[in-house]
mmCIF file of the C-alpha atoms, coordinates in Angstrom:
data_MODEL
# 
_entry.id   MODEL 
# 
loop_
_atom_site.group_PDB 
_atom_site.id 
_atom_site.type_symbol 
_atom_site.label_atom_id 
_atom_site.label_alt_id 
_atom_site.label_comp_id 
_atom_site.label_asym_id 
_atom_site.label_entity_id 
_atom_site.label_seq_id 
_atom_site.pdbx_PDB_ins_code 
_atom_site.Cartn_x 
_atom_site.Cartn_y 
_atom_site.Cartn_z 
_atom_site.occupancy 
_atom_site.B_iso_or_equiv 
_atom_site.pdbx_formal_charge 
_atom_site.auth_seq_id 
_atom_site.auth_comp_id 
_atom_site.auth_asym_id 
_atom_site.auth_atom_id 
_atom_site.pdbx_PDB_model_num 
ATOM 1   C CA . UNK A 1 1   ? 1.045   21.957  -6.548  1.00 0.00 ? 1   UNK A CA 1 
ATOM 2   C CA . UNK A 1 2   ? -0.332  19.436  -3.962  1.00 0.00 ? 2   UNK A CA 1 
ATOM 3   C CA . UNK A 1 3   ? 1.475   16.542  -2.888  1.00 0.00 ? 3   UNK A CA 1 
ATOM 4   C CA . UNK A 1 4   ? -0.485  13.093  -3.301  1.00 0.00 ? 4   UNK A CA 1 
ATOM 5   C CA . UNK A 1 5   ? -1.700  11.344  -0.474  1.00 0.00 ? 5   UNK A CA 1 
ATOM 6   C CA . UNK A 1 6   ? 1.251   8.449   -1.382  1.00 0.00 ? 6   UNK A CA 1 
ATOM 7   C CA . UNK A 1 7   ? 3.672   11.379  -1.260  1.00 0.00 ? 7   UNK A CA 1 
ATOM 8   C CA . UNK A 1 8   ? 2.796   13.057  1.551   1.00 0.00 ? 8   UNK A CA 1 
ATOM 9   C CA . UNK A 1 9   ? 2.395   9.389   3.675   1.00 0.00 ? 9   UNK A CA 1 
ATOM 10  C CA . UNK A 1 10  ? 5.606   8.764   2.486   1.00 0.00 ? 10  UNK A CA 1 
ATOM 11  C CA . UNK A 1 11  ? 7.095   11.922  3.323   1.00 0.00 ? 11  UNK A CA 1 
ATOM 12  C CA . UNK A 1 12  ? 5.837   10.624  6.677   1.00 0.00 ? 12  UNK A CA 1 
ATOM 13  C CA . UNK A 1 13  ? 7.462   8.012   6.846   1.00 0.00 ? 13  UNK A CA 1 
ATOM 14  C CA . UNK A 1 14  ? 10.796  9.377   5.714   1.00 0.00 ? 14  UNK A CA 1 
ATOM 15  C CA . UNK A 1 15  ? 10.170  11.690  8.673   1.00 0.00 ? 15  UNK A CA 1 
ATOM 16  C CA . UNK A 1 16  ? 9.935   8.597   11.240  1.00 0.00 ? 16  UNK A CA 1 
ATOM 17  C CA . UNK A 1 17  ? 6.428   9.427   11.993  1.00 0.00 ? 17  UNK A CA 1 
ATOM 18  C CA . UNK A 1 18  ? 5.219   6.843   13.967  1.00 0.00 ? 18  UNK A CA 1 
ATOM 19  C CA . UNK A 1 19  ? 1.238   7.826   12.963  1.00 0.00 ? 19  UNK A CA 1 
ATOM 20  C CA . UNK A 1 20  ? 2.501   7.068   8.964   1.00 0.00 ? 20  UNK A CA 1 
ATOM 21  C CA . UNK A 1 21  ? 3.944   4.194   9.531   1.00 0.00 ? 21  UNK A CA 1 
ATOM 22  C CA . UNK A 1 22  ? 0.485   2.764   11.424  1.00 0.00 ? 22  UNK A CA 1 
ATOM 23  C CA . UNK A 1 23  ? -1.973  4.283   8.276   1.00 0.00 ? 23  UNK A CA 1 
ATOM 24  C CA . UNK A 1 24  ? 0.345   2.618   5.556   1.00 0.00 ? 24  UNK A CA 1 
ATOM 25  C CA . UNK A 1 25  ? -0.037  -0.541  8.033   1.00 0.00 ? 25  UNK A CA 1 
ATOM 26  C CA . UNK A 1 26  ? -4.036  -0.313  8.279   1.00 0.00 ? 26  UNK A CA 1 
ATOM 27  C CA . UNK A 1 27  ? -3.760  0.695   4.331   1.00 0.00 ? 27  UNK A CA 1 
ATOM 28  C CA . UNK A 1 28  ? -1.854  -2.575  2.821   1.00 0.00 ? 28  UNK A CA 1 
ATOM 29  C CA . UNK A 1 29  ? -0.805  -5.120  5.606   1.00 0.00 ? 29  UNK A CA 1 
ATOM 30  C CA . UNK A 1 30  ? -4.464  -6.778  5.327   1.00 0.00 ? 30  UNK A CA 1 
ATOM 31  C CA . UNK A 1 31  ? -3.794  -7.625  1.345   1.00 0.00 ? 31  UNK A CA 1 
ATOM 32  C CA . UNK A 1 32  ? -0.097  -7.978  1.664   1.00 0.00 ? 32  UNK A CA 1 
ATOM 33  C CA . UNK A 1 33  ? -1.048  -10.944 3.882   1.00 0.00 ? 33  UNK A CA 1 
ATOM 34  C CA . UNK A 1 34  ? -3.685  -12.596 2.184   1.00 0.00 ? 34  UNK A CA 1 
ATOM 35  C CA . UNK A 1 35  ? -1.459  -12.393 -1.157  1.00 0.00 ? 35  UNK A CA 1 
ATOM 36  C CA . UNK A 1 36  ? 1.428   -14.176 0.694   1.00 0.00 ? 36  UNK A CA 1 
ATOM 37  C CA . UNK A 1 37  ? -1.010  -16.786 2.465   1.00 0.00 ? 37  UNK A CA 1 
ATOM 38  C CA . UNK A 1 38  ? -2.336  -17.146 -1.214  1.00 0.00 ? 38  UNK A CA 1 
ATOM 39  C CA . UNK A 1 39  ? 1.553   -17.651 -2.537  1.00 0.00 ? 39  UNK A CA 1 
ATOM 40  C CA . UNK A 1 40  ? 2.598   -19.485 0.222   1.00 0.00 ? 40  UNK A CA 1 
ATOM 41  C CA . UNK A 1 41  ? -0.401  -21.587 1.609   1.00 0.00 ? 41  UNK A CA 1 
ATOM 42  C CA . UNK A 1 42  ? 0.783   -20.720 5.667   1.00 0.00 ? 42  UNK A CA 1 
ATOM 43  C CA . UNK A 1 43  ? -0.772  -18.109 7.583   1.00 0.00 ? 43  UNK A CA 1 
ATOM 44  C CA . UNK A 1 44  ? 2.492   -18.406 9.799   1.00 0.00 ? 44  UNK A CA 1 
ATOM 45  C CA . UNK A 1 45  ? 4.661   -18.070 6.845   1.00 0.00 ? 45  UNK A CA 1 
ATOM 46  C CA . UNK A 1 46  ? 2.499   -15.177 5.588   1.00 0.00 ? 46  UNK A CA 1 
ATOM 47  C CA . UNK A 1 47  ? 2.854   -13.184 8.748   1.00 0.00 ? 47  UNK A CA 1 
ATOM 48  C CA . UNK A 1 48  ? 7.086   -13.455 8.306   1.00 0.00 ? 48  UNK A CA 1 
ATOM 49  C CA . UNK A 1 49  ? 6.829   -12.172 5.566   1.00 0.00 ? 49  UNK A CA 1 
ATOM 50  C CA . UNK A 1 50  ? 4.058   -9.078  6.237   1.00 0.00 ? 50  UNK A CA 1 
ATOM 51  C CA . UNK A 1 51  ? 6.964   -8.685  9.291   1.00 0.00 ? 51  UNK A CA 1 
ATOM 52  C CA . UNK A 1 52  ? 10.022  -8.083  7.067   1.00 0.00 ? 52  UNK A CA 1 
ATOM 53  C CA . UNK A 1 53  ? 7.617   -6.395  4.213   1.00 0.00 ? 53  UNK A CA 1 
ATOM 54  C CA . UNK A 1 54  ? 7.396   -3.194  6.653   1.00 0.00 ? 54  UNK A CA 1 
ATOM 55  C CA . UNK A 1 55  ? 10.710  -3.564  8.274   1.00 0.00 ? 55  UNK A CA 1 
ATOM 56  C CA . UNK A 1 56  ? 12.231  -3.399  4.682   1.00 0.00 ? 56  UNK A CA 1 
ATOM 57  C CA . UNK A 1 57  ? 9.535   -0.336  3.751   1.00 0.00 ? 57  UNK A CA 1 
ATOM 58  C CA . UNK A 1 58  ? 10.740  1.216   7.182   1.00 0.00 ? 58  UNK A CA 1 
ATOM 59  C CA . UNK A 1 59  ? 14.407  0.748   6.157   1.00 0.00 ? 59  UNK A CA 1 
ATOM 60  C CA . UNK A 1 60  ? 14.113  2.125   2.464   1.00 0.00 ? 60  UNK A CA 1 
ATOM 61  C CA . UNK A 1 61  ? 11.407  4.155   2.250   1.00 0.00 ? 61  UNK A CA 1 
ATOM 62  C CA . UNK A 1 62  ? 13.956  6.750   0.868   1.00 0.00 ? 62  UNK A CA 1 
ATOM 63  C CA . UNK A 1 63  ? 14.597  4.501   -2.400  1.00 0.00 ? 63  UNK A CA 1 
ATOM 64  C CA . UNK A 1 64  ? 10.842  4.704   -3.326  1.00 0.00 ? 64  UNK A CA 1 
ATOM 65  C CA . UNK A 1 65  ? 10.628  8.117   -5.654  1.00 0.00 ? 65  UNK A CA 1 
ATOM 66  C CA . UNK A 1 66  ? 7.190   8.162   -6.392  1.00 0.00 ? 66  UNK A CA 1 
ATOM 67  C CA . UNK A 1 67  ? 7.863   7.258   -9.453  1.00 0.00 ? 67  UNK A CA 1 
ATOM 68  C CA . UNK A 1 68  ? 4.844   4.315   -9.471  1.00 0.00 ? 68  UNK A CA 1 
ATOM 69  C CA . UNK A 1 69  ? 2.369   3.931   -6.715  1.00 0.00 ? 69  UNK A CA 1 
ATOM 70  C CA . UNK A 1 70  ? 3.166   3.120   -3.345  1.00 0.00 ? 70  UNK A CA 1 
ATOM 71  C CA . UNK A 1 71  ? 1.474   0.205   -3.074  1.00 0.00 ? 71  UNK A CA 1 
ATOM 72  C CA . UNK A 1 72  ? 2.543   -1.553  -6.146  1.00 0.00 ? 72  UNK A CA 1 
ATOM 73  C CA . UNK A 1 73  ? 6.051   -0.738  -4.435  1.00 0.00 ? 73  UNK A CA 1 
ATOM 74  C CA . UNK A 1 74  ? 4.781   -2.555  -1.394  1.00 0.00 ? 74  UNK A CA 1 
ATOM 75  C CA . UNK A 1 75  ? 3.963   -6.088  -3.083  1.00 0.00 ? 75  UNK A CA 1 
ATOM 76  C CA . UNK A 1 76  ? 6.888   -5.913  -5.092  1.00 0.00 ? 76  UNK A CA 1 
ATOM 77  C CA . UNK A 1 77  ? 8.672   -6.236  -1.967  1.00 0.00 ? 77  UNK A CA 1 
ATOM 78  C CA . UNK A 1 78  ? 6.280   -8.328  -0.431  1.00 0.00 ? 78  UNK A CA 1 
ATOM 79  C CA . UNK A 1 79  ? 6.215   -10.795 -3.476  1.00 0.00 ? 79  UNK A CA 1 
ATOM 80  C CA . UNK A 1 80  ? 10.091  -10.799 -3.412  1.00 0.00 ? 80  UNK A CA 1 
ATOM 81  C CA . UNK A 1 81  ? 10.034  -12.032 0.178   1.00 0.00 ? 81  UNK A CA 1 
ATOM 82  C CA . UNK A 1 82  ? 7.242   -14.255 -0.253  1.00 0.00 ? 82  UNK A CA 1 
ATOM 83  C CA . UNK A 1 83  ? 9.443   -16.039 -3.183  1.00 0.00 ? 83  UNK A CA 1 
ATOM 84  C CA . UNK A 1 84  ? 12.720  -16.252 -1.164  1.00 0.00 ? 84  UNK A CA 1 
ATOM 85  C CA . UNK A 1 85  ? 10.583  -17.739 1.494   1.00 0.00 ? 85  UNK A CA 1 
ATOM 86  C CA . UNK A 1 86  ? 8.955   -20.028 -0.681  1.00 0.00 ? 86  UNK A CA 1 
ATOM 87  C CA . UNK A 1 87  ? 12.638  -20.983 -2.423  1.00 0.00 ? 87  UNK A CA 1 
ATOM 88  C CA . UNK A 1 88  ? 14.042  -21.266 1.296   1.00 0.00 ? 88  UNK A CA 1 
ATOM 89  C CA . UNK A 1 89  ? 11.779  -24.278 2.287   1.00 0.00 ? 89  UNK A CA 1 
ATOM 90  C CA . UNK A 1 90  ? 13.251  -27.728 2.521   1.00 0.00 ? 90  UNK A CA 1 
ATOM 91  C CA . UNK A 1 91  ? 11.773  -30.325 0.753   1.00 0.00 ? 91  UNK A CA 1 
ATOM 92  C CA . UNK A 1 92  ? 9.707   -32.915 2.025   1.00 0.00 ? 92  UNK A CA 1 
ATOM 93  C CA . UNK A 1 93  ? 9.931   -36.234 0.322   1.00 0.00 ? 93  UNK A CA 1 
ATOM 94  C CA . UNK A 1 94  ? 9.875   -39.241 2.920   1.00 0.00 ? 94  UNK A CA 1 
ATOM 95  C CA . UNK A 1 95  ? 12.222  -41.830 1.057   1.00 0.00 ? 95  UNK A CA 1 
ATOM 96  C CA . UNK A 1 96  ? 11.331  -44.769 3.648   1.00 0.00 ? 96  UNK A CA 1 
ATOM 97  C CA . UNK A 1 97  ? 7.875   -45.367 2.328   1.00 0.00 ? 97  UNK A CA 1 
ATOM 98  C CA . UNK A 1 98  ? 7.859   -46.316 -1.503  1.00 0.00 ? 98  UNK A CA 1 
ATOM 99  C CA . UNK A 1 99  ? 4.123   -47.034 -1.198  1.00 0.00 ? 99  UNK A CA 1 
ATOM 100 C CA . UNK A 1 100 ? 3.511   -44.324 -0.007  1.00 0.00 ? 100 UNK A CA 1 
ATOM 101 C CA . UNK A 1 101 ? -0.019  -43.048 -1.816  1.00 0.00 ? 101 UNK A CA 1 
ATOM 102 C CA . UNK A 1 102 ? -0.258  -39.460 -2.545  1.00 0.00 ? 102 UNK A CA 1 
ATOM 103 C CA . UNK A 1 103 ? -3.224  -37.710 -0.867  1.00 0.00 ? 103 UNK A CA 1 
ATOM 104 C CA . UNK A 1 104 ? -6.275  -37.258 -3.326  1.00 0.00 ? 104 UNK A CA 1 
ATOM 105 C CA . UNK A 1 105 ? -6.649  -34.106 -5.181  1.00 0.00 ? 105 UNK A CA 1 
ATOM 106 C CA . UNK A 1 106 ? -8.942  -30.959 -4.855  1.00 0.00 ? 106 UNK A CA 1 
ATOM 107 C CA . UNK A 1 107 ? -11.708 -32.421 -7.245  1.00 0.00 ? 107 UNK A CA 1 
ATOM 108 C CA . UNK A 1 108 ? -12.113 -35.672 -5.189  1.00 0.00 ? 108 UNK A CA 1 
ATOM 109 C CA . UNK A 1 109 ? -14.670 -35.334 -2.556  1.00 0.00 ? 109 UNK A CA 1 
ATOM 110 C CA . UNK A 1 110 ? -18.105 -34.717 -4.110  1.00 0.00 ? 110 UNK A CA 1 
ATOM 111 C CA . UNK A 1 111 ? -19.323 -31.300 -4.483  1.00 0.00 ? 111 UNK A CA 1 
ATOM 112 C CA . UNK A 1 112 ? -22.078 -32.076 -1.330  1.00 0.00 ? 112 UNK A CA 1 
ATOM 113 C CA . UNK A 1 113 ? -19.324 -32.636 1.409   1.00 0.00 ? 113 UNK A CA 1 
ATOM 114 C CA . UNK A 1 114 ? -17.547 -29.636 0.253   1.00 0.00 ? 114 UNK A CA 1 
ATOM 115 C CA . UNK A 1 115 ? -19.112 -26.068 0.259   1.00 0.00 ? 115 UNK A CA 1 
ATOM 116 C CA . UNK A 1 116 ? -18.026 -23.685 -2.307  1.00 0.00 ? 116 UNK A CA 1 
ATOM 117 C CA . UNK A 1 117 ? -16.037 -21.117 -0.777  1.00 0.00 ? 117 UNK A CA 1 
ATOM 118 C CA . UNK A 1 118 ? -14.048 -23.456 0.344   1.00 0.00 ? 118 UNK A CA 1 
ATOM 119 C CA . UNK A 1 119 ? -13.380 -25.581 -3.105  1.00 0.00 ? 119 UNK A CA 1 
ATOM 120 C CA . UNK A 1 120 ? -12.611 -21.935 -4.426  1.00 0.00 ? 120 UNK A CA 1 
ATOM 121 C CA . UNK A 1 121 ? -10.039 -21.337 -1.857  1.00 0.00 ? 121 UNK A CA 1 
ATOM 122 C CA . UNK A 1 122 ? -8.509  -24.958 -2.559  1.00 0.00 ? 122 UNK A CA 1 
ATOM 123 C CA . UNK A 1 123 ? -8.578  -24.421 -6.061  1.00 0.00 ? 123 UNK A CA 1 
ATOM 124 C CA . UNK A 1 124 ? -6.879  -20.650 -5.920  1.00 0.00 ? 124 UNK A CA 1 
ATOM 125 C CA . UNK A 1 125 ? -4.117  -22.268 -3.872  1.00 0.00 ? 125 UNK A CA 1 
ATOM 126 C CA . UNK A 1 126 ? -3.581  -24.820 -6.680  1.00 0.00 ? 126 UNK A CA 1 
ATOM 127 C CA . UNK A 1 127 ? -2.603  -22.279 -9.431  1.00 0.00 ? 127 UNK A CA 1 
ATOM 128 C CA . UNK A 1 128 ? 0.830   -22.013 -10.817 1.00 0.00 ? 128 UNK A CA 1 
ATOM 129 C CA . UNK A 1 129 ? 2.409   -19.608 -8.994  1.00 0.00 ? 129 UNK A CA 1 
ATOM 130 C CA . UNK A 1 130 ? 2.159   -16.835 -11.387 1.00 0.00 ? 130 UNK A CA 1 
ATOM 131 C CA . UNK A 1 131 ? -1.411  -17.001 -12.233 1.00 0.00 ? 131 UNK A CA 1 
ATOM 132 C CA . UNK A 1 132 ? -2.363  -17.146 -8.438  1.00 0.00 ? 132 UNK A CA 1 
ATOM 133 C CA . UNK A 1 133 ? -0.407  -13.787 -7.541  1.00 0.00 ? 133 UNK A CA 1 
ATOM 134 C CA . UNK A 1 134 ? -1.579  -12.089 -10.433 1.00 0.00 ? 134 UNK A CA 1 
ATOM 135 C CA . UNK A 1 135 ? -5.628  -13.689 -10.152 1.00 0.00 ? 135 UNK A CA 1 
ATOM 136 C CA . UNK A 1 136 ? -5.068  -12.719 -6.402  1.00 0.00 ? 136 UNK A CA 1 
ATOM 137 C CA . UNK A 1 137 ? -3.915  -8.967  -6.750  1.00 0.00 ? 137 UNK A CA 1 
ATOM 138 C CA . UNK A 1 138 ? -5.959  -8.256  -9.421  1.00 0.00 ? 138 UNK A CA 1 
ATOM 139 C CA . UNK A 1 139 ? -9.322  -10.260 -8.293  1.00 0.00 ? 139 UNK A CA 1 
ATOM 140 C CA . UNK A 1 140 ? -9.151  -9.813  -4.658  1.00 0.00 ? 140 UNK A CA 1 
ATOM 141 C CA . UNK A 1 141 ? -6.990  -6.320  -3.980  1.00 0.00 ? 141 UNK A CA 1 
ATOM 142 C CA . UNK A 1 142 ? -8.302  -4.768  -6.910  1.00 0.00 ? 142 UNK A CA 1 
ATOM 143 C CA . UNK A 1 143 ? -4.539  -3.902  -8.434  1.00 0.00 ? 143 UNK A CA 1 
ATOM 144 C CA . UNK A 1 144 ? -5.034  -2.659  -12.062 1.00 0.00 ? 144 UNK A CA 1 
ATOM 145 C CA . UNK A 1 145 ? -2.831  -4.789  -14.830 1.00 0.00 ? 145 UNK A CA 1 
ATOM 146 C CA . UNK A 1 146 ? 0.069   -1.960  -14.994 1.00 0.00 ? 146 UNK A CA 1 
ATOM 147 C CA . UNK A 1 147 ? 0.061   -2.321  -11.387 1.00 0.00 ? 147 UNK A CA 1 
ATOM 148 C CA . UNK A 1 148 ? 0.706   -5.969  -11.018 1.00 0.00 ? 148 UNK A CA 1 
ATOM 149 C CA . UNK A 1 149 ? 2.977   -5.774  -14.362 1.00 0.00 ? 149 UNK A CA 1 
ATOM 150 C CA . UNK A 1 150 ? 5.040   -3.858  -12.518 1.00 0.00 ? 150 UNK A CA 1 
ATOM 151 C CA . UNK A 1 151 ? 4.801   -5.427  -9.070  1.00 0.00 ? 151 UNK A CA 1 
ATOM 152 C CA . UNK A 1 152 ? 6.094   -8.802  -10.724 1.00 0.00 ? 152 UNK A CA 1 
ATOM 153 C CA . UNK A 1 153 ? 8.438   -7.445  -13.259 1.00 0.00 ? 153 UNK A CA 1 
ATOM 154 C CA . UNK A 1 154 ? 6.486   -8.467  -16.298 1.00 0.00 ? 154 UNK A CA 1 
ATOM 155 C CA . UNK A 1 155 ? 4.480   -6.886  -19.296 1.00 0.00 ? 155 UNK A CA 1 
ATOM 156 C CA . UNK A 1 156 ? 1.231   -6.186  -19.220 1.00 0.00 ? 156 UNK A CA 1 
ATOM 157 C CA . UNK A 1 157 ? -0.184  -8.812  -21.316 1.00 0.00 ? 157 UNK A CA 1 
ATOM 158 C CA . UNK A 1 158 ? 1.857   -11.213 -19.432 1.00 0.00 ? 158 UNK A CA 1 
ATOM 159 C CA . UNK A 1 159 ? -0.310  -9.830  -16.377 1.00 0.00 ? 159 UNK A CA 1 
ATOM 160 C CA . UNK A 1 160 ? -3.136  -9.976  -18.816 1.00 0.00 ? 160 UNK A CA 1 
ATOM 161 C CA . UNK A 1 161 ? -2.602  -13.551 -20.226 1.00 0.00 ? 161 UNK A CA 1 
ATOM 162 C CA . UNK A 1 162 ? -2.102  -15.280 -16.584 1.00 0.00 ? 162 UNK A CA 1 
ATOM 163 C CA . UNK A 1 163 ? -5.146  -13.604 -15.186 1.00 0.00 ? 163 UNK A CA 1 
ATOM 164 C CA . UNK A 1 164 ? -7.336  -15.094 -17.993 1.00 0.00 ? 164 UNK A CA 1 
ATOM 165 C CA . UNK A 1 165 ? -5.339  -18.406 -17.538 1.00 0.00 ? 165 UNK A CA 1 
ATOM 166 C CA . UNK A 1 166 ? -6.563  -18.496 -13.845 1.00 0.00 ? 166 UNK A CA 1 
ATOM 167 C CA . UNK A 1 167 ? -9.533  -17.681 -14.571 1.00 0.00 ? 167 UNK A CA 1 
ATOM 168 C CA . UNK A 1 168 ? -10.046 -20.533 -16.994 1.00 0.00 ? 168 UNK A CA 1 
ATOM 169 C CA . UNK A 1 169 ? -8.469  -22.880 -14.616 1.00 0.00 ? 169 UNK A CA 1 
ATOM 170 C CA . UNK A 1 170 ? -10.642 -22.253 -12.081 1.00 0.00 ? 170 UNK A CA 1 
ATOM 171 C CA . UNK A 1 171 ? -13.878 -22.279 -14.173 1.00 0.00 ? 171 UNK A CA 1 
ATOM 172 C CA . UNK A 1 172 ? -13.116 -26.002 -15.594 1.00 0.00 ? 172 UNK A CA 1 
ATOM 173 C CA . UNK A 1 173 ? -12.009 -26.734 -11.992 1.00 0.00 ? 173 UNK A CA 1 
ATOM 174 C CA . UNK A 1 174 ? -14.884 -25.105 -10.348 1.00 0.00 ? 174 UNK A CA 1 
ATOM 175 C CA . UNK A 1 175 ? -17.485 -26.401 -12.985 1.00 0.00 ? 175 UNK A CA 1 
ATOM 176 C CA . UNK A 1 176 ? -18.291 -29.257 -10.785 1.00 0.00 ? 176 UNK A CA 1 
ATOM 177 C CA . UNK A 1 177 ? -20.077 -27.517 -8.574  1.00 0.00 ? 177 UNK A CA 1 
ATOM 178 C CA . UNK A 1 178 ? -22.453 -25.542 -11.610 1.00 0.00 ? 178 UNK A CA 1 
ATOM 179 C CA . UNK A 1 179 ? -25.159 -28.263 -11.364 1.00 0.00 ? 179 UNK A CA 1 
ATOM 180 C CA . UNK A 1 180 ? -25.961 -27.661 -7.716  1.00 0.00 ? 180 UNK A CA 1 
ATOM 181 C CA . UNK A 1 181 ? -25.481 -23.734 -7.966  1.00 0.00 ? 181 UNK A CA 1 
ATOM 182 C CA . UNK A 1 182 ? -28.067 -23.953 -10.813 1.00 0.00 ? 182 UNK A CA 1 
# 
């Protein structure tokens, strides 16, 4: 019986070969770091944590069985980093300025000095957490529900039920802009 492509990349990898290691790279580090920019809002950020994503995959490749896919192993650990990062950053309240007015939201500037893509983007980064990585992995990587259920630990219909939560926060959110797309 054939190994799968997973297998035999990982197999690869187990091996130390240096050619593996570069095709899982070109395979997943493009997603891994838009899903962590997505989760974490800082390209810089993002990048630390595509770095220790493949350092840890280099490290423990051996743990992953095959038992799901390799890439839903992959964001699990890149998630996981992405939330200690995110749970690592200090808090920045400035305490000296009580009048201090807090800058306007997404929906402010009208629709005409904003283009869409861009109100999208804003609007993605405003979801909960939850519903952003799921809408994210599912919308924009193409991960199937069992996928990102077991990515983030959750059932499926949790996977389901924050996908269609995002998706309805963004279309009320997003609605603004239906009169000039019409």
């Amino acid at each position: 019986m054939a190994e799968s492509p997973e297998s035999e990349l990982a197999e690869g990898l187990r091996r130390g070969d240096e050619r593996a290691f570069e095709q899982l790279y070109r395979l997943y580090s493009d997603g891994l770091f838009h899903l962590a920019e997505r989760m974490l809002g800082s390209a810089a950020d993002a990048a630390d944590v595509l770095q220790e994503t493949f350092v840890a995959v280099f490290r423990r490749i051996e743990t992953w069985r095959g038992e799901g896919s390799l890439k839903s192993w992959l964001y699990q650990i890149a998630v996981r980093f992405a939330l200690r990062s995110k749970r690592r950053r200090p808090l920045t309240v400035d305490f000296d300025d009580e009048e201090q007015v807090p800058p306007p939201a997404i929906h402010d500037p009208p629709p005409a000095e904003m283009d869409f893509r861009s109100a999208v983007d804003a609007e993605i980064a405003r979801l909960p957490t939850r519903a952003r990585m799921v809408f994210v992995m599912h919308t924009v990587d193409g991960m199937t529900h069992p996928e990102i259920a077991k990515v983030l630990e959750v059932d499926e219909g949790t996977s389901k039920s924050q996908l269609h939560y995002a998706r309805s926060l963004l279309k009320r959110r997003l609605a603004r802009f239906e009169r000039e797309l019409a």
